[in-house]
N, C-alpha and C positions, 0 to 999 in steps of 0.2 A: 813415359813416367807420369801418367797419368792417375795412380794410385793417391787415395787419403781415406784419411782418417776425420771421421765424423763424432764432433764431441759436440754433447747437447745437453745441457740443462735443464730438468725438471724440474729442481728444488734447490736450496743451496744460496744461490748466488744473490746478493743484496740483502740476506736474510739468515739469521743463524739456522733457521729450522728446515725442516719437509726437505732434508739432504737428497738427493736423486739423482745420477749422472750416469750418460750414458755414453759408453765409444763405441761408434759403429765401423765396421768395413766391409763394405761391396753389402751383400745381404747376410750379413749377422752386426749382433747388438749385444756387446758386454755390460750390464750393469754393475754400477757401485753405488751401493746404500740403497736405504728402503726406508725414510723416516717422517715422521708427522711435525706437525706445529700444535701451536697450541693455543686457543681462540684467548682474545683480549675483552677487555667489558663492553664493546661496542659489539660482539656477535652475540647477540642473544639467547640462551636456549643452545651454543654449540661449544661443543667438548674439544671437536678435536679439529686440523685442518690435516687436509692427504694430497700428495703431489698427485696433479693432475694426466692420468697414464692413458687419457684421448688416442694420444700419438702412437702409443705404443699395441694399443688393442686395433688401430687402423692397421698400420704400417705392416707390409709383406717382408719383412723382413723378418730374420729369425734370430729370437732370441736365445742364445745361446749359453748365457750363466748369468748368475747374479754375486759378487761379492760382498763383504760385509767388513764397513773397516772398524766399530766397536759397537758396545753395546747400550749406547746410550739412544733413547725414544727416538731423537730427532736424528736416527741413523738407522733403527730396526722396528720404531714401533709401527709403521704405516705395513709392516710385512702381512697382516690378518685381513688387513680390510682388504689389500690388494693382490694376493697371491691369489685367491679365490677368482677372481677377473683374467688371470694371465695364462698363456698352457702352462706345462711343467718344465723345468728347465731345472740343470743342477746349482747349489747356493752355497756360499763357504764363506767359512770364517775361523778365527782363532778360537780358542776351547772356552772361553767362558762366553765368550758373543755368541759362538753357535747357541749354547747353552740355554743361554737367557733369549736367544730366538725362535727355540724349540719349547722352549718353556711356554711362549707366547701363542705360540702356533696351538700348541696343543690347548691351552685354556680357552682357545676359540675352535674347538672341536675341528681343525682342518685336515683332513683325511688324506694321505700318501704329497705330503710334502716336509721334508726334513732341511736342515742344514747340515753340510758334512762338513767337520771338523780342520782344520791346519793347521800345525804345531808349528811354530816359527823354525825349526831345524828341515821342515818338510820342503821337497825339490821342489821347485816351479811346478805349475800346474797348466795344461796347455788344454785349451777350449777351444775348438774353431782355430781360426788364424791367429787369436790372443793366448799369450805365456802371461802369466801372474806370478808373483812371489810376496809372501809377507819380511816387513820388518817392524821390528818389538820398538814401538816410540812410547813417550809414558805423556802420561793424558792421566783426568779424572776419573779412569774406569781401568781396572788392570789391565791384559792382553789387548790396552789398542795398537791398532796393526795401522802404519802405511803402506801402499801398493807401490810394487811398481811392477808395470803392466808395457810388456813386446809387443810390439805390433809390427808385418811385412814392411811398414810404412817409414813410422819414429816411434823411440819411447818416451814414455810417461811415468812421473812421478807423483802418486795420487796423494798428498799429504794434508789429508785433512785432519782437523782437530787435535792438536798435538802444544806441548811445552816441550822443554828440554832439562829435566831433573836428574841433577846427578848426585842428587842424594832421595831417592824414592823412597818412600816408606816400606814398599811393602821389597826392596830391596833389587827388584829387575827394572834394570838401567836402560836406555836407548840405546840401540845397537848398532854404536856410530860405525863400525867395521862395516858390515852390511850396507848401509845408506851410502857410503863412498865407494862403495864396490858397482851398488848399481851406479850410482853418480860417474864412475870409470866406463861402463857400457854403454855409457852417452844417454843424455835424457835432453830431448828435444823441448818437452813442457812441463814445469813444475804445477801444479793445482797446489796449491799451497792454503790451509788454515790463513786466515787473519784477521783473526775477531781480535787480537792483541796487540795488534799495531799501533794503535795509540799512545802506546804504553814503554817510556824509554826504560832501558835497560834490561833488566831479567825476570821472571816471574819466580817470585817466591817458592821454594822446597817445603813440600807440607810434613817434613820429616818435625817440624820444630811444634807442629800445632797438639801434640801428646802430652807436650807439658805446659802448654796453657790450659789444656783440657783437667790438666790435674790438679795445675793452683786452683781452678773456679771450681771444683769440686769440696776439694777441699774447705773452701770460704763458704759454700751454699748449705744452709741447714736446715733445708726441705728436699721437696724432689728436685732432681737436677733432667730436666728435657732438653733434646735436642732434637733439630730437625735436619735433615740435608737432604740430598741427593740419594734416591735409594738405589742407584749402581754405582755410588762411589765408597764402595766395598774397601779401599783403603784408611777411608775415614770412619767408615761404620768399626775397622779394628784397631784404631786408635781411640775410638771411646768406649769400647768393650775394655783394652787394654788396662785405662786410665780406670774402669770403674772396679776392674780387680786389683789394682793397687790400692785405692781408697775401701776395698768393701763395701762395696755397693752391688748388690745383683743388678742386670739388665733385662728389662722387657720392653720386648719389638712391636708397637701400636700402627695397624694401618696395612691393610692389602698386599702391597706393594711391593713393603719392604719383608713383609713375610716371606715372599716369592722370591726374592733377592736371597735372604740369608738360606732358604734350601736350599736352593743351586749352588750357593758360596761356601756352602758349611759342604756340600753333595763333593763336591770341587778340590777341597781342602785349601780355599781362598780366603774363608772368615777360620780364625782361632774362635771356640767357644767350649770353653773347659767348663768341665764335666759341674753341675750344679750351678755354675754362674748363673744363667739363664732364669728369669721364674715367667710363667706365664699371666696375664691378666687378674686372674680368678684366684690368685694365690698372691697378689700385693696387700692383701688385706693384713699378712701375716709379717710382714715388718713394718718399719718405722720408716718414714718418707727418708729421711737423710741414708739411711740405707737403699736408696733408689735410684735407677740413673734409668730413664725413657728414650728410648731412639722411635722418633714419631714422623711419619711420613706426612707431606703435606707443605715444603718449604715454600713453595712456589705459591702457598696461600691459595691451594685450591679449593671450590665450595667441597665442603661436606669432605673434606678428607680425615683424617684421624686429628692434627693439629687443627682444626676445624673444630671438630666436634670437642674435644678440651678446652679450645678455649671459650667457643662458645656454653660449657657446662652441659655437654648432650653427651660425654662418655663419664657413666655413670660411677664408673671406680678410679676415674681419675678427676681431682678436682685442684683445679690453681690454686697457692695457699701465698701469704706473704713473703715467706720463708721459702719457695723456689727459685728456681732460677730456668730460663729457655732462651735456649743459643738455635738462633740461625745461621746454620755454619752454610751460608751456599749465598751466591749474588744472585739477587733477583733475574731472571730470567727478561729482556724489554719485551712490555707490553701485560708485563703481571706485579708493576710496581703499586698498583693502587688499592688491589687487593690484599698484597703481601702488607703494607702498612694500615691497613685498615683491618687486617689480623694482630698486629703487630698492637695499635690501638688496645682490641680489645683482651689481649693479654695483659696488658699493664693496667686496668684497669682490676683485675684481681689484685695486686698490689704486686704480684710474684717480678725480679728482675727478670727485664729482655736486652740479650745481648745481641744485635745485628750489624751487618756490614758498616752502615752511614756510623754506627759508633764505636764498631774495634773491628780493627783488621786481622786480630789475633787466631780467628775460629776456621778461617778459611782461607784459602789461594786458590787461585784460579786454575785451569786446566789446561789452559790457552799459553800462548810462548809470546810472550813481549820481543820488542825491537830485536834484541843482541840474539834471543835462540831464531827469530824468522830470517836473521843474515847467516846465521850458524847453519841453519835447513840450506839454503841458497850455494853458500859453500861447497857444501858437502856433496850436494848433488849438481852443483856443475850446469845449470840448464838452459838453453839457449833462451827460450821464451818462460814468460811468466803469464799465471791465470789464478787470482786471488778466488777464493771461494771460503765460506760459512762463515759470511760478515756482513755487514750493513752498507752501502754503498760510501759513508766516510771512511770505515775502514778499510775498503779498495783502494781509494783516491791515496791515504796514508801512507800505503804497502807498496804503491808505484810510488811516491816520494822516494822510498824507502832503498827500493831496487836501483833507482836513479843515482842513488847517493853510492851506491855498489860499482856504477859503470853503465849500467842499461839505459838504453833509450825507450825513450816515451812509449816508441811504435813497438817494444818489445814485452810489452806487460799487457795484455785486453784484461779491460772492464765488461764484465758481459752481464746479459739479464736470463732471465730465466724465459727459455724456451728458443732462443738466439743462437743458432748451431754455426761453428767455429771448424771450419776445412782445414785440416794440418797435410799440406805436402811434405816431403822431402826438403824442399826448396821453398816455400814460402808459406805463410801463414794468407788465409781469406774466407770473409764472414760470408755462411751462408744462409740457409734459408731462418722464416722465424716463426716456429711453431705455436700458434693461439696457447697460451695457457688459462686455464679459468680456474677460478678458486672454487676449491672441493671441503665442504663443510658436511662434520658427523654432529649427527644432533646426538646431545649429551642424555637425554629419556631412553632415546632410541636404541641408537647406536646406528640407525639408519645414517643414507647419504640425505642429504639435503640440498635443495637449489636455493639460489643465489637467494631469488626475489622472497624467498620465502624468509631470509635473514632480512630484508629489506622491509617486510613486512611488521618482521619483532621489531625492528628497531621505530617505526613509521607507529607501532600499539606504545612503546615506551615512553617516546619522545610525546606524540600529538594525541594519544588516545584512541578510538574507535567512533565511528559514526555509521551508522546503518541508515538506509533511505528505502523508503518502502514505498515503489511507484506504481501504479495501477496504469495500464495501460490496454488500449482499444485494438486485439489483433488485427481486425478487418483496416483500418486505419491508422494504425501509430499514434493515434491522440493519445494523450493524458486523460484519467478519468477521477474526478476526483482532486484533493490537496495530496502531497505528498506527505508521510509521515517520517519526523526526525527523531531516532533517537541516540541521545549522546553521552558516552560514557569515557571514564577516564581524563577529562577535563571539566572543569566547572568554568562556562562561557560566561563572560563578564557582557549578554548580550540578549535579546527577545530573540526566542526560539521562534517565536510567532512571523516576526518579521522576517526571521531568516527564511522561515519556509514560504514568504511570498515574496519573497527575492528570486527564491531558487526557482518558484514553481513558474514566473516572469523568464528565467533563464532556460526550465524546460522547453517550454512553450515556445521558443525563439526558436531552439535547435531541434525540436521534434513539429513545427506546424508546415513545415515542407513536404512529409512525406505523404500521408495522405492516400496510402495504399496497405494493403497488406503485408505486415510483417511475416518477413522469411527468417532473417538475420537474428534471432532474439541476443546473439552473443553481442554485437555490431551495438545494440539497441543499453544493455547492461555496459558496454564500455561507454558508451555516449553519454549516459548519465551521468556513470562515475566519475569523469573529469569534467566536466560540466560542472557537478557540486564540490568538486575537490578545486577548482578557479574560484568558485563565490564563496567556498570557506575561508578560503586564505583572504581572500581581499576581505571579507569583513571581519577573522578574528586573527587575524594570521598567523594562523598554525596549517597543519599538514599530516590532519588525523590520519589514520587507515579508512578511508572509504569502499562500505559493504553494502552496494545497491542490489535491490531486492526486486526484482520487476514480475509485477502480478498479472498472468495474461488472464483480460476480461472481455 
């Protein structure tokens, strides 16, 4: 009885984003999810973050499929950067995830890699020694799917990201049948959502958000914008909805959400009756109160479409007193300071901003508060518990939670990302911990990026630049010469003069030893560096970027 099941975290775990989970047995590796993060103001110059797939491009093992439980970025967007890195292997998902996967795939020109389709009526699927089957949970994005995935070993109930609405907008319900069916064929571990645990009772039905949408319309006698989520295609057709009640045409500002309404409209997911629609180039031909903007950019990213508006850089749209712009979406953690500091300079055209901190009425969360993650628990019946796509308080909460259900302590792991978890038959034990490193896309680029080179924007931000220009005596290692400083991006409250005969006191200390010929020049360029990067701090104490220049003489 020596058989298990290897469950490992790439992404996911103490963190909403860069979703990634792998279950392995003996030599194959089923994956679920393929998702990025999203850099905060402290990464400089970086766009995106990508689960770190070190392990998976080492490891002899074979991968044998990849799943996809919806279609939201931090579940499919990492699929371009990283599909190119991995062999071929087959990838599934339900109709509009695949959708919006192949959509993405292709706008990165990636050649013979697709996703194949699962309609939630469709039989299990059997990969290797793993059976999968979808079921229909409702989430912020239509067709998301939780897993539950057979193994020779035990099974598993993959339930990420999920509420429990039983009044959906777009009118396909959770398919409690299903969930207790698998919950009937014994499910050894739940992976369970629980970004919502915090949150007692139930998470709001956004079936009610159509008719706030249409009093604020009705009141607003300018343009009416809004911004949200561009794969919550449920709420893009409740404000399509609302603005053909009112008379208002719709036009779609921003990438993103262009790429969304294909697929959605391609799909028969978005309603958009014939004329509603007008495109940019053609608002000039009504009257703003005839106008309702669905603009991509909630998350207050630079230079996105709600970017560009409110800063006055999108030239046919301009804020007017007489607007109104709804954030119908919660800040994303770690994009709160940009999202108010857009927020800021919207209200500064005078136009109304309506956002979360002042009405709850525009949006609901996607996420299942307390009573639907006891609801999920129920239904599936699970011996162990394994919280995933939440911050380490919402772990700690969710074992509360489970405790308060009957479980003990030792039945719920808190885990971290890259901390691999053995499932027997018979007992649960932690195994090994795979190094994970943080994987940064420079936003110019779209290149990968290393760490130190984030380290460095932040080291130009924070303390400036400093260049040091040493002349140095190959034959000997002396110094030739004063050393020259020069310093930009801080204005030193201090004689440059002095500093440089502080420093050149401090070369001369660590370079009058050698006294032979330099082989090392790298060895010689590092020795300087921190050398002037010690007497910068003691005498002005900051912590430029130091750029030694060393001149062989």
């Amino acid at each position: 009885m020596n058989d298990f099941i290897s469950f490992i975290p790439l992404g996911g775990i103490g963190t909403v984003t860069k979703n990634m989970y792998l279950y392995g047995y003996r030599d194959e590796i089923l994956i679920v999810d393929c998702g990025l993060g999203f850099a905060d103001e402290t990464m400089l110059g970086v766009d995106l973050l990508l689960p770190d797939i070190s392990y998976l491009k080492k490891t002899r093992s074979k991968i044998i499929g990849m799943v996809l439980s919806h279609g939201h970025e931090d579940h499919i967007g990492a699929l371009p950067f990283l599909l190119p890195q991995l062999p071929p292997f087959p990838i599934y998902a339900s109709p509009l995830t695949a959708a919006l996967a192949n959509e993405k795939i292709k706008e990165f020109g990636i050649v013979g890699r697709k996703v194949n389709t699962v309609n939630f009526s469709d039989a299990p699927i059997k990969l290797g020694n793993f059976t999968f089957s979808f079921a229909r949970i409702t989430h912020s994005v239509p067709d998301t799917s939780n897993i539950f995935i057979k193994t020779p070993v035990v099974n598993f109930y993959h339930g990420s990201d999920f509420k429990i609405d039983d009044t959906p907008s777009d009118g396909k319900k959770t398919d409690y049948e299903k969930i207790t069916k698998f919950g009937n064929e014994g499910v050894y571990c739940l992976m369970s959502d629980c970004l919502g645990a915090e949150k007692e009772g139930r998470t709001g039905s956004d079936i009610n958000l159509l008719d706030n949408f249409l009093e604020e319309m009705k009141r607003c006698k300018g343009k009416f914008l809004v911004t949200t989520y561009s794969s919550n295609i449920a709420r893009l057709n409740q404000i399509i909805k609302a603005s053909e009640m009112v008379g208002r045409k719709v036009c779609f500002i921003g990438r993103s959400l262009m790429k969304i309404k294909d697929v959605a409209t391609r799909l028969d997911y978005m309603q958009l009756k014939q004329g509603i629609e007008v495109e940019l180039d053609q608002i000039k031909n009504y009257n703003d109160n005839k106008l309702t903007f669905i603009v991509a950019g909630s998350q207050g990213q630079e230079y996105s479409a709600l970017f560009r508006v409110a800063y006055g850089l999108q030239k046919e749209v301009k804020l007017k007193e007489d607007d109104t712009v709804i954030f119908s979406a919660d800040p994303i953690p770690g994009n709160e300071i940009s999202i108010y500091e857009l927020i800021d300079e919207i209200a500064k055209s005078g136009a109304r901003v309506i956002y979360s901190r002042v009405s709850n009425k525009f949006h609901v969360s996607g996420h299942g508060s307390q009573e639907e993650l006891k609801r999920m628990i129920a239904m599936v019946k699970p011996k162990k518990l394994l919280p995933i796509g939440g911050a380490l308080r919402h772990m700690f909460i969710y074992r509360d939670l489970a405790e308060s259900l009957g479980y003990k302590k030792s039945d719920v792991f808190l885990m971290e990302n890259g901390k691999e978890v053995i499932f027997r038959a018979n007992g649960v034990t932690l195994g090994r911990t795979i190094p994970i490193e943080k994987v940064y896309v420079d936003e110019i680029s779209g290149e990968k990026i290393d760490s130190f080179v984030l380290r460095d924007r932040q080291k130009l931000s924070e303390g400036g630049i400093v260049t040091l220009i040493v002349e140095i005596d190959s034959s000997t290692g002396a110094i030739v010469g004063k050393p020259e400083i020069i310093v930009r991006g801080f204005v030193p409250a201090y004689d440059i003069n002095r500093l440089n005969a502080k420093l050149l006191n401090d070369l001369h200390k660590v370079l009058s030893g050698k006294k032979t010929q330099v082989i090392n020049w790298i060895y010689i360029r590092k020795l300087i560096g921190e050398t002037a990067e010690r007497r910068i701090f003691k005498e002005l104490r900051r912590r430029p970027l130091i750029l030694p220049i060393v001149l062989e003489v």
